[in-house]
KOLRO-638607 format. One line per 3 residues: number of its first residue (from 1); their letters; for each residue y, z, x of C-alpha. Coordinates in steps of 0.001 Angstrom, whole numbers, padded with zeros to 6 digits. Each point is the difference from the previous one (the first is absolute). Layout:
NUM) a) Y:Z:X; ...
END
This chain:
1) xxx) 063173:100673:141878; 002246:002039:-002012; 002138:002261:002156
4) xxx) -000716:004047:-001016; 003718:000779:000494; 001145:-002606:-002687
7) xxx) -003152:000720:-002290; 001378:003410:-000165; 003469:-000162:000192
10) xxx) -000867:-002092:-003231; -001423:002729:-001784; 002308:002822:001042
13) xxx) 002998:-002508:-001481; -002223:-000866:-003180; -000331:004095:-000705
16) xxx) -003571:-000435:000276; -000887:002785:002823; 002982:002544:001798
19) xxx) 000654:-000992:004020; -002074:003377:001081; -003133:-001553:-001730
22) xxx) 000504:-003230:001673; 000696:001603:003834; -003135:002001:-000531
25) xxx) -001658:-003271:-001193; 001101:-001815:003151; -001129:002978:002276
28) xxx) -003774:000230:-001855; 000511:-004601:000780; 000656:000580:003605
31) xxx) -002727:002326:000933; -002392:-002211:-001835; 001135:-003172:002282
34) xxx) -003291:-000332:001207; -001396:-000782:-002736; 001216:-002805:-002930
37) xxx) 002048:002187:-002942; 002689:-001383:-002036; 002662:002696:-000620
40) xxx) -000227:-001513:-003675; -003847:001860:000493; 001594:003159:000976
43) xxx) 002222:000214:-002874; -002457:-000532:-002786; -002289:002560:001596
46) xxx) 002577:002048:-000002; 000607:-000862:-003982; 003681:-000714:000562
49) xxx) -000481:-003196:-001000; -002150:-002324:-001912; -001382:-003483:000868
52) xxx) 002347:-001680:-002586; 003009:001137:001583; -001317:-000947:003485
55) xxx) -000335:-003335:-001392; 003198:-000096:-002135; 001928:001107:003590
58) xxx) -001778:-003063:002184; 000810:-002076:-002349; 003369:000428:-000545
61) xxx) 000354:000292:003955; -002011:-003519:000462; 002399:-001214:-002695
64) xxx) -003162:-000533:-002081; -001149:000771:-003941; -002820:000284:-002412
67) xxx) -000239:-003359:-001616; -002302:-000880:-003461; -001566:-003693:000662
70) xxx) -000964:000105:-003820; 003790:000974:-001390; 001353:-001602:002574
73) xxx) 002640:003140:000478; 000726:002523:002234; -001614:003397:-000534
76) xxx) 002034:002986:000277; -001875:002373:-001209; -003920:-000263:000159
79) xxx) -002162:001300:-001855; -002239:002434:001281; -004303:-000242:-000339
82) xxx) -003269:000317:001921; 000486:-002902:000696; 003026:000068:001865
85) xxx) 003473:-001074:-001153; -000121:-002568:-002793; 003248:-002130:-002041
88) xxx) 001228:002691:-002423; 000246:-003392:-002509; -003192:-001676:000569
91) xxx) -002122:002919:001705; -000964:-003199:002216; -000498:000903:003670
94) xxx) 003358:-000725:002378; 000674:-000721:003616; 002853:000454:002408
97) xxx) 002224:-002957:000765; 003050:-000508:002189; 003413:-000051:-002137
100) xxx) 000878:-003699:001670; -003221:-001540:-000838; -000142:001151:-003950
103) xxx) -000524:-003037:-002325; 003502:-001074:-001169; -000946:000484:-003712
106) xxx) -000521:003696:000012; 001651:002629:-001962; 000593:003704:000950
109) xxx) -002050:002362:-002595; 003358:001337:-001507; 000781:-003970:-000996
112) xxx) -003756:-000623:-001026; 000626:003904:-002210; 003571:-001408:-001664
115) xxx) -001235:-003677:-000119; -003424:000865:-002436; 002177:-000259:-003013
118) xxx) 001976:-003225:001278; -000492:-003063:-001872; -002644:-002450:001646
121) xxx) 002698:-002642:000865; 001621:003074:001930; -002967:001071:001819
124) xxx) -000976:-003505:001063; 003232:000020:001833; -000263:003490:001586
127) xxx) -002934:-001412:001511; 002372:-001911:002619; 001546:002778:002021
130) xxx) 003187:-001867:000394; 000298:-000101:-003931; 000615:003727:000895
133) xxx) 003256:001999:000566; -000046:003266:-000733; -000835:000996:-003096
136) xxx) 000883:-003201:-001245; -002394:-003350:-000156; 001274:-003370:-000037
139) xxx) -001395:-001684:-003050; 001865:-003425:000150; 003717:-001422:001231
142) xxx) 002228:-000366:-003261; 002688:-001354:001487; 002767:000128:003115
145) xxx) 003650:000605:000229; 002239:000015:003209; -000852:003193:000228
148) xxx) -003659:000066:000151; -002958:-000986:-001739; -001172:001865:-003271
151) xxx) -003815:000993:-000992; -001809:000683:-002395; -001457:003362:001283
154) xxx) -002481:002904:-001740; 001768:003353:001093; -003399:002177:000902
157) xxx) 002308:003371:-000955; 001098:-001137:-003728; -002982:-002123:-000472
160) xxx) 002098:-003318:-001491; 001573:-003157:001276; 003455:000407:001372
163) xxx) 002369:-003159:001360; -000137:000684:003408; 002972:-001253:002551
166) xxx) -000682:000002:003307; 002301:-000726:003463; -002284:-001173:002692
169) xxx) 001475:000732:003231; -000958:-002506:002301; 000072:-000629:003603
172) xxx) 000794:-003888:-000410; 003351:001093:-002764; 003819:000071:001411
175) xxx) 000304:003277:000465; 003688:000140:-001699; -001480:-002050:-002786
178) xxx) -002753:002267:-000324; 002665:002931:-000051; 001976:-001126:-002586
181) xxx) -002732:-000738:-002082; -001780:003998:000342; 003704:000472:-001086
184) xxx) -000199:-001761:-003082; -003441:001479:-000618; 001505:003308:000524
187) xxx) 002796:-000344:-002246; -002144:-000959:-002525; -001832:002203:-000100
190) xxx) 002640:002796:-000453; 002066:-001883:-002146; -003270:-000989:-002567
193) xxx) -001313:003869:000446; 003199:001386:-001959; -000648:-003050:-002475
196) xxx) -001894:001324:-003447; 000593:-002504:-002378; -002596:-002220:-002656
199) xxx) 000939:-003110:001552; -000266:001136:003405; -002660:-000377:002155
202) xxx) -000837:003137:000612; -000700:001685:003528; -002186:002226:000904
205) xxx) -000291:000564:003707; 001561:-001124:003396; -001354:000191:003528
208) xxx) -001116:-000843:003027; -004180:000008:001086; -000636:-000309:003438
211) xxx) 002452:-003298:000807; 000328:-001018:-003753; 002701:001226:-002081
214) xxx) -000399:-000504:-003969; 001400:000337:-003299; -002130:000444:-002751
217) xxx) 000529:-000724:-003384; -001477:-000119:-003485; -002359:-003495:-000061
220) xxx) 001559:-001962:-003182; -002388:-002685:-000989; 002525:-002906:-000391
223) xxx) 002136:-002477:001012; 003544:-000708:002008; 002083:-001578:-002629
226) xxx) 000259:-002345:002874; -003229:-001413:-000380; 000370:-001437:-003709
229) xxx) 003780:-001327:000637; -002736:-002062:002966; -002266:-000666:-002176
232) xxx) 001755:-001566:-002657; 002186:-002275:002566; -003487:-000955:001247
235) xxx) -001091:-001485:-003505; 002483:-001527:-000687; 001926:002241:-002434
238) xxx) 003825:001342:000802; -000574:003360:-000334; -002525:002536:-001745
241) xxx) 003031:001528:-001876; -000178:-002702:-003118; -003805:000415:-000668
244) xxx) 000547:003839:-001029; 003881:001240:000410; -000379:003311:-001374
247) xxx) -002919:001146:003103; 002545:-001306:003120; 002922:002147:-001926
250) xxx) -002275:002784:-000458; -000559:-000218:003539; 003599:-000393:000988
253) xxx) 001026:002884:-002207; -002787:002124:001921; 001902:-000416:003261
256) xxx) 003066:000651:-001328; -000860:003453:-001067; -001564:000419:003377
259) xxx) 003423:-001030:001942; 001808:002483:-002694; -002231:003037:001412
262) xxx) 000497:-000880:003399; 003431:-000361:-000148; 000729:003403:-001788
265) xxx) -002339:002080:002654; 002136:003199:001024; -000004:-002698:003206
268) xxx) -000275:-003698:-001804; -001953:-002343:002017; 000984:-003932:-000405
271) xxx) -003230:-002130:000638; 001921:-003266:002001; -003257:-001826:-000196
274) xxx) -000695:-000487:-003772; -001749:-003865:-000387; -002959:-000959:-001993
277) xxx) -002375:001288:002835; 001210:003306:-000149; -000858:000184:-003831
280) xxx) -003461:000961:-000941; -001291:-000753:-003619; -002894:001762:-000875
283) xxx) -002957:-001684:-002600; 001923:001706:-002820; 003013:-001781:001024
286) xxx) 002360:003092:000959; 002132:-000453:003164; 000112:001858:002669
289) xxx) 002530:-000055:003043; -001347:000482:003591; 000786:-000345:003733
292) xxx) 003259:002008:000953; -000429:-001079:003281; 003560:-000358:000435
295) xxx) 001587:002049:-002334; 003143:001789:000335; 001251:003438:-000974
298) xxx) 003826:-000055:-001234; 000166:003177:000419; -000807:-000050:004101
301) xxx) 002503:-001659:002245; -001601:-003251:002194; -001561:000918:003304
304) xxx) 002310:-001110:003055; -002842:-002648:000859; 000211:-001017:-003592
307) xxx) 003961:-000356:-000017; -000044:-001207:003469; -002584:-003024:-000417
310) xxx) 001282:-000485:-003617; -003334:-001635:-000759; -000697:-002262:-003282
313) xxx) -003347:001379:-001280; -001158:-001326:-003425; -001313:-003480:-000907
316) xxx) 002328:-002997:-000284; -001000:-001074:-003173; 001117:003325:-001878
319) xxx) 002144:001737:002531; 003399:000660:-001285; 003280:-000641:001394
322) xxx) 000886:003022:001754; -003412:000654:001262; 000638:-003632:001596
325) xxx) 003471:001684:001554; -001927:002425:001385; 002036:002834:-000412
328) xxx) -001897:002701:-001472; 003148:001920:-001849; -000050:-002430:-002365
331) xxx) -003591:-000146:-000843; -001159:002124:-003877; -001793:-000138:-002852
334) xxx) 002124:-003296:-000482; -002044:-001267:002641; -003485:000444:-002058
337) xxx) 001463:-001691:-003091; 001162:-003214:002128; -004124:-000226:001005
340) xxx) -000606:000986:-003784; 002183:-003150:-000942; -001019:-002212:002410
343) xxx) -004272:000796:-001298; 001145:-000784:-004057; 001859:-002635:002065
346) xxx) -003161:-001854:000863; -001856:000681:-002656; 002551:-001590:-002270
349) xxx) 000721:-002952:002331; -003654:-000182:001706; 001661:-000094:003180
352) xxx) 001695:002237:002133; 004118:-000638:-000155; 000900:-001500:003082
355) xxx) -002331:-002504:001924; -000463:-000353:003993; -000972:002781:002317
358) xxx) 001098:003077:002215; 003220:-000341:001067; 000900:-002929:-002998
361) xxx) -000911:002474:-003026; 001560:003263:001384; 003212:-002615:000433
364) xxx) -000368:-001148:-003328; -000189:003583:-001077; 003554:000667:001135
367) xxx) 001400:-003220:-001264; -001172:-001522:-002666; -000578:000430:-003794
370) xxx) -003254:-000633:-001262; -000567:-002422:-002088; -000802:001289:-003827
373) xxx) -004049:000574:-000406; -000501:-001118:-003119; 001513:-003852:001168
376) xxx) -002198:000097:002774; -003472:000780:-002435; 001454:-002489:-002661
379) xxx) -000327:-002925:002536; -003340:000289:000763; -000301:-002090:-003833
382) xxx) -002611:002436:-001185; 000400:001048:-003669; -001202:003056:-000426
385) xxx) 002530:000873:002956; 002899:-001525:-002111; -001410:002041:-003304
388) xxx) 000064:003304:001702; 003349:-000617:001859; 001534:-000865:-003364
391) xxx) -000279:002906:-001404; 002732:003016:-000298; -001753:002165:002289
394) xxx) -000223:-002431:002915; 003969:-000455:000126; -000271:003898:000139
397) xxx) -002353:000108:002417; 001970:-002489:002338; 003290:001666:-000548
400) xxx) -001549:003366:001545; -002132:-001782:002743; 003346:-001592:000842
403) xxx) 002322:003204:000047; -002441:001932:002501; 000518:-003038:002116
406) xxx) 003675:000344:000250; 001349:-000365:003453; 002195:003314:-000735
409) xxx) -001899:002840:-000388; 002461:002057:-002469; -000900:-003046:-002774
412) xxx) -003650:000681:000360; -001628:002306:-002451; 000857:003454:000519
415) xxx) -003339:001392:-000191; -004270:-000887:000229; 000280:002098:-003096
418) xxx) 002623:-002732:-001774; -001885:-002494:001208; -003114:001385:-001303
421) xxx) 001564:000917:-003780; 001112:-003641:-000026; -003601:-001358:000629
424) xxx) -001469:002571:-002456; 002553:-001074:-002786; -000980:-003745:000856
427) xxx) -003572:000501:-000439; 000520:001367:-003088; 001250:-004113:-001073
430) xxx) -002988:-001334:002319; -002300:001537:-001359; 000911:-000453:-003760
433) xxx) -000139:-003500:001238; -003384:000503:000981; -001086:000944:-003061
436) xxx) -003409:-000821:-001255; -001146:-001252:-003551; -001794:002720:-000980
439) xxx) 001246:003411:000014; -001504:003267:002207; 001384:002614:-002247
442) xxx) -003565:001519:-001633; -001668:-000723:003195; -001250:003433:000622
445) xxx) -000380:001426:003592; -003211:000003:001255; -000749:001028:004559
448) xxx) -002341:-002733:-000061; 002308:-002342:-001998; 000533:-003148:002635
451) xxx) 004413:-001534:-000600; -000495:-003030:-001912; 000938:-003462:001364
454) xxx) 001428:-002113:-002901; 001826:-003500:000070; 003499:-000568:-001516
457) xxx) 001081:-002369:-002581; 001215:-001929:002932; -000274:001130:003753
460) xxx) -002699:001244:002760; -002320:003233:-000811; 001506:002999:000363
463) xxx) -001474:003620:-000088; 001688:002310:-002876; -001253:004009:000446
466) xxx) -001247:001496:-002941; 002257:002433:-001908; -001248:002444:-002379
469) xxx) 001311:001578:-003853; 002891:002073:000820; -000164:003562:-001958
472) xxx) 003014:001606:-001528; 001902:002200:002479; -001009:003159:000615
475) xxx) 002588:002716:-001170; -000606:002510:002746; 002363:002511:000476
478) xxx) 001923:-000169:003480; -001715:001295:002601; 001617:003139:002006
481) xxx) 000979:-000762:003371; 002565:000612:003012; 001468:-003083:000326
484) xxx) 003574:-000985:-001032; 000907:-002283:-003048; 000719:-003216:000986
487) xxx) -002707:-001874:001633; -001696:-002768:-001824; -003145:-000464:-001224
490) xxx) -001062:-003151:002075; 001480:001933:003500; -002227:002823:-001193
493) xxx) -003019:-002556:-000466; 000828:-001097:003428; -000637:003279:001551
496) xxx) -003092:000275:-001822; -001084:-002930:001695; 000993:001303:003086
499) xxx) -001871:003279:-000462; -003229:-001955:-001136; 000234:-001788:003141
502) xxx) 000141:003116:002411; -002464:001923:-001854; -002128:-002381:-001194
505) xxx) -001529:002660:-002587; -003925:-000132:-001432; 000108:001069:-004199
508) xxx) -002647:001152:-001980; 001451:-002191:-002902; 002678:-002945:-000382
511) xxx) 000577:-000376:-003699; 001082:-003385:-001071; 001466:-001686:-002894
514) xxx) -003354:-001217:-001505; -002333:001709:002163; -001031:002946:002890
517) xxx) -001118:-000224:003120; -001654:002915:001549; -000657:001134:004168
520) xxx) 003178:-002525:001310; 001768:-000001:003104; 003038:-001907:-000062
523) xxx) 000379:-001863:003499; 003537:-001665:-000415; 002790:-000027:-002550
526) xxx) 002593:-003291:-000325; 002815:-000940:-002235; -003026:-002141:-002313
529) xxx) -001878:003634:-000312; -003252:001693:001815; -002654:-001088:002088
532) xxx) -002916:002471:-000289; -003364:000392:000826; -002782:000422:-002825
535) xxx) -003309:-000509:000532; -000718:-001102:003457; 003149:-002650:-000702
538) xxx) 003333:-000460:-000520; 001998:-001206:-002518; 003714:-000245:-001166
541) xxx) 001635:001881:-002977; 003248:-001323:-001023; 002497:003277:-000735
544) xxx) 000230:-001118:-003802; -003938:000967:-000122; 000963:003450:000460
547) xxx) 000840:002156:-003179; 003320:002051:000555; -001641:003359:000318
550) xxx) -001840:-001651:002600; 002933:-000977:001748; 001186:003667:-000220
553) xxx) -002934:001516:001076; -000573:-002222:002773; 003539:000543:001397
556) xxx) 000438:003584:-000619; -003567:001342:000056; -001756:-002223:002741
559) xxx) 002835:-000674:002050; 002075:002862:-000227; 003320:-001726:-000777
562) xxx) 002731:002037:-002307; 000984:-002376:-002921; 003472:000132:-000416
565) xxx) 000530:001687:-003522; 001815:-002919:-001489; -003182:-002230:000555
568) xxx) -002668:000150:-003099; -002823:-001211:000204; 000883:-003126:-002108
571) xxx) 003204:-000840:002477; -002794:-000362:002995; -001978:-002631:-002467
574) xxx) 003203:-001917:-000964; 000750:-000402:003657; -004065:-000671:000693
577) xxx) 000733:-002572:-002587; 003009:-001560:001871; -001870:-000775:002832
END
């Protein structure tokens, strides 16, 4: 029997009737002992309360809820007939169960509300409570690092996938194990926040639920470059780098701008972990670097436990020499372009540089020399290997794969953004290499025009994008503006990139070189040109689709940047043409 006292204290603290109405309530109970009234009886006489809140305060006192058998949810908020209180979703009738006896696939109503619009795969999911965390539901594991496992999760708020990273803490872990790695979640997590770059994977919340703390992250559908260096060892082949060259630079050259913005933040971050793992390549074949785990800030000075353990955190295979010192003075953006070295390493080679493992490679990385790449791929016999490695551009190639690898940092390249400008300038000679039989030139650009795949003279398949008629240059005036003479046209470019990125603008019109497109939103902007969304899908637009007054308007109008008055319209296409 439910004690009056708590009944009512219950109310009184749930605002539902004052403490003088409930002492008079009690009195009216106690001279009515002799016969059987409910105080509950009193109070609805009364009309200070109804029967819904009686039942909404037993409930939550017998730690009990409405439950729908046909939704299989909880009901939070009935609704109301002759009939009694029915599921506000189905208008099916509902009972009272005990919270530790609900079916383990239910949903609360808010989920079931936010989850209507989720696609089935989604939902089927949901229907496993543990799929679950907060507004979040697991979808399926896409991978696991050393610092937790990664899924591919629906966030119920935004209504879209994110990549979802998640540090279980549990009872069975060492607990300074499990502290070190929250810490590398946490850093992270701050260090990938401040990170807004194309060919970043971009963040865009950190947490903790209950016992679970997360990072989430845009969902990229792709690969770790990892995975095809793998595959290709697996079938036989040295390395996926000879079957198309010009992708695997594109890729490299992608993570070299992204170690150039990182290393020129107001505080530059240097990643310490970069490997094939930690490079995602999307379907369109853009890279993206992820996992700062372990990154460090130059501009902070090491944490006493950090100078006092003078830990080696990185992975053997790519960790440079003064990471394998330890001392954390002497790690920079140096650092990064070792790991960048030691990824065109393998690809050249098909092999990482040094074999053995732990304690052998991080040796051999203070030591020795590695061997040239381009010997190593030449002994596997294969021609098309000996073809490719002929050529100018591989000696090129080799000669900057080898000079990040220097033992002495000061002989490394003195910036991502070198490094980067030398791979550009190379692909430039690839590509020309590449070039098919037939020419592109008239091919006009068309949204639902698919990149053709065409064989060379001689070689594998390669994919060439289309490129449409170039018009004369526009002879626009200069454009008024606040900002000093002297920037160029490509850094200005860059910070319309930049802009596009933040602001991610919708337009009532993008007007092309051959063509308009009405009602877009443009979702991303990289150094290739736009990713926007037109008609329930996306699609890329290369920057030399855009007209020059397009690229004025877009920049000055729709993004609000001041065009330096130096900069006409037809200096923004000569440097859209550059690129």
């Amino acid at each position: 029997m439910m004690d009056d006292k708590e009944f009512g204290c219950a109310l009184v603290s749930a605002g539902l009737i004052g403490e003088a109405d409930l002492q008079a309530a009690l009195e009216e109970r106690r001279l009515a002992a002799p016969r059987f009234v409910f105080l509950w009886d009193i109070l609805i006489r009364r009309g200070l309360i109804s029967q819904v809140q009686v039942d909404e305060v037993l409930a939550a006192l017998q730690n009990r809820r409405r439950y729908c058998g046909a939704c299989k949810i909880g009901v939070l908020a009935p609704q109301i007939t002759h009939e009694g209180e029915r599921c506000g979703r189905c208008g099916g009738p509902i009972s009272w169960n005990m919270l530790s006896s609900a079916p383990k696939e239910d949903w609360s109503e808010e989920t079931v509300l936010m989850m209507e619009d989720a696609p089935e795969p989604v939902r089927e999911a949901g229907r496993n409570r543990d799929s679950v965390l907060g507004k979040f539901v697991l979808v399926e594991e896409a991978g696991r690092g050393g610092c937790g496992v990664v899924y591919k999760a629906w966030d119920l708020v935004l209504g879209q996938h994110v990549a979802l990273k998640l540090l279980r803490a549990t009872s069975d872990t060492d607990p300074e194990a499990q502290r070190r790695r929250l810490k590398d979640l946490l850093k992270e997590a701050r260090n990938s926040i401040r990170l807004r770059h194309p060919h970043i994977v971009p963040t865009h919340d950190a947490g903790r639920i209950g016992a679970e703390f997360f990072i989430s992250m845009d969902f990229i559908e792709g690969e770790p470059l990892a995975r095809p260096i793998h595959r290709a060892r697996r079938q036989g082949a040295v390395s996926p780098f000879y079957e198309n060259p010009s992708r695997y630079l594109e890729i490299l050259r992608d993570v070299a701008f992204a170690l150039h913005h990182a290393h020129t933040l107001a505080h530059p971050i240097v990643h310490c972990d970069l490997k094939p793992a930690n490079v995602l390549v999307d379907t369109q074949g853009r890279g993206y670097v992820m996992d700062f785990g372990i990154a460090q800030s130059t501009a902070q000075p090491p944490s006493e436990e950090t100078a006092r353990n003078g830990d080696i955190q990185g992975t053997p295979a790519y960790i440079a020499p003064e990471q394998v010192q330890g001392e954390r003075k002497g790690i920079g953006p140096w650092t990064d372009l070792y790991a960048w070295g030691a990824m065109l390493y393998e690809l050249l080679a098909g092999r990482t540089m040094f074999d053995g493992q732990g304690m052998e490679l991080l040796f051999s990385a203070l030591k020795e020399a590695p061997k040239p790449p381009l010997a190593r791929a030449r002994a596997s016999g294969q021609e098309a290997i000996k073809q490719i490695a002929a050529l100018p551009y591989a000696s090129a190639l080799e000669s900057l794969c080898l000079r990040c690898l220097s033992k002495t940092p000061s002989e490394r390249p003195r910036s991502a953004l070198e490094v980067a400008t030398e791979i550009e300038a190379l692909l430039g000679t690839v590509r020309k290499g590449e070039a098919p039989v037939q020419t592109l030139e008239d091919l006009p650009w068309n949204p639902e025009h698919t990149e053709p795949t065409v064989r060379l003279a001689a070689g594998p398949a390669i994919t060439i994008p289309p490129r449409a008629r170039q018009k004369d240059p526009d002879p626009a005036e200069p454009v008024p503006g606040s900002v000093p003479e002297g920037g160029s046209a490509e850094e200005f470019l860059g910070r319309v990139i930049e802009q596009v990125n933040r602001m991610k603008p919708a337009m009532d019109s993008l007007e092309l070189v051959d063509s308009r497109v009405s009602q877009v939103e443009l979702l991303r902007a990289t150094r290739r040109g736009l990713i926007v969304f037109h008609q329930e899908r996306s699609m890329d637009v290369p920057w030399s689709q855009l007209t020059p007054r397009q690229l004025v308007a877009l920049a000055r109008d729709v993004l609000q940047l001041e065009l330096p008055e130096h900069l006409r319209a037809h200096r923004l296409q000569a440097a859209v043409d550059r690129r």
